[in-house]
Structure formats: structure tokens, C-alpha cells
C-alpha positions in Angstrom: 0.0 0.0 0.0 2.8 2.2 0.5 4.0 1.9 -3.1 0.3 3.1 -4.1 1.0 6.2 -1.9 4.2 7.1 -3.2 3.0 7.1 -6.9 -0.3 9.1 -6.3 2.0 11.9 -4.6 4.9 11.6 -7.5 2.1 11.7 -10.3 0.1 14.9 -7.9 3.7 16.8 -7.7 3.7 16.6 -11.6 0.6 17.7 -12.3 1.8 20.7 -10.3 4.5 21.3 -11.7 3.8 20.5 -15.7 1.3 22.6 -16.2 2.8 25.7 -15.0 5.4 25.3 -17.8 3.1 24.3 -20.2 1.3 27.9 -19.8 4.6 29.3 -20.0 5.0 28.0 -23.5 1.7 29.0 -24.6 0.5 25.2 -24.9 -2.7 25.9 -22.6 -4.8 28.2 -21.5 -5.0 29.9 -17.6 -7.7 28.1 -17.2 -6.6 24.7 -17.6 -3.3 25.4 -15.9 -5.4 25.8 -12.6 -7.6 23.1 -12.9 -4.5 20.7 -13.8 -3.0 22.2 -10.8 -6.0 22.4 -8.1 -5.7 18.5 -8.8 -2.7 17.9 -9.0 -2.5 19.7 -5.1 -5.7 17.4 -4.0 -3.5 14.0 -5.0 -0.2 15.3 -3.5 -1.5 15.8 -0.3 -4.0 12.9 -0.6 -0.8 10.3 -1.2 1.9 12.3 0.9 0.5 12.6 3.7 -0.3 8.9 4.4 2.8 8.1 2.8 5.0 10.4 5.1 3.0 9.9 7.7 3.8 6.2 8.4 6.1 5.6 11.2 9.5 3.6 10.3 10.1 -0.1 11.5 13.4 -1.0 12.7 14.4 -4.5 12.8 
């Protein structure tokens, strides 16, 4: 389950990051850009936070 966690926050930290630079470079529209991103924030902190959350286990 951890695994899960890790790629929903990798593939949420994209999709704040891409489409900021694809607005840069004219590719899409403002409006786009923050819908892309107001996702993209919901899954980062939907996958981080469990993932980061979880205490270690030392053996």
C-alpha cells in the first residue's frame, strides 16, 4: 500500500509542476493550468501525507 501512496504523490507533484510550464510556452490556457494544478495539489496531499506519515520499523 505504501508503493500506491508514493506514486499518487509523485504523479500529484507533476501535475503541479507541468502545467505551469506548459502555460509558459503558450501550450494551454490559464484556465486549464489551474484546474491541472488544483488537482494535482488534492493528489499530492491525498498520497503524501499517508505516505509520510507512516512511522519507520526498525528491525
Amino acid at each position: 500500500m505504501k508503493n500506491f501512496y508514493k506514486i499518487v504523490a509523485v504523479v500529484g507533484l507533476t501535475m503541479t509542476l507541468v502545467p505551469s510550464l506548459l502555460f509558459y510556452f503558450d501550450v494551454i490556457e490559464i484556465g486549464q493550468m489551474k484546474l491541472y494544478m488544483a488537482v494535482g495539489t488534492v493528489l499530492w496531499f491525498s498520497g503524501a501525507i499517508p505516505w509520510l506519515g507512516q512511522k519507520r520499523t526498525q528491525n
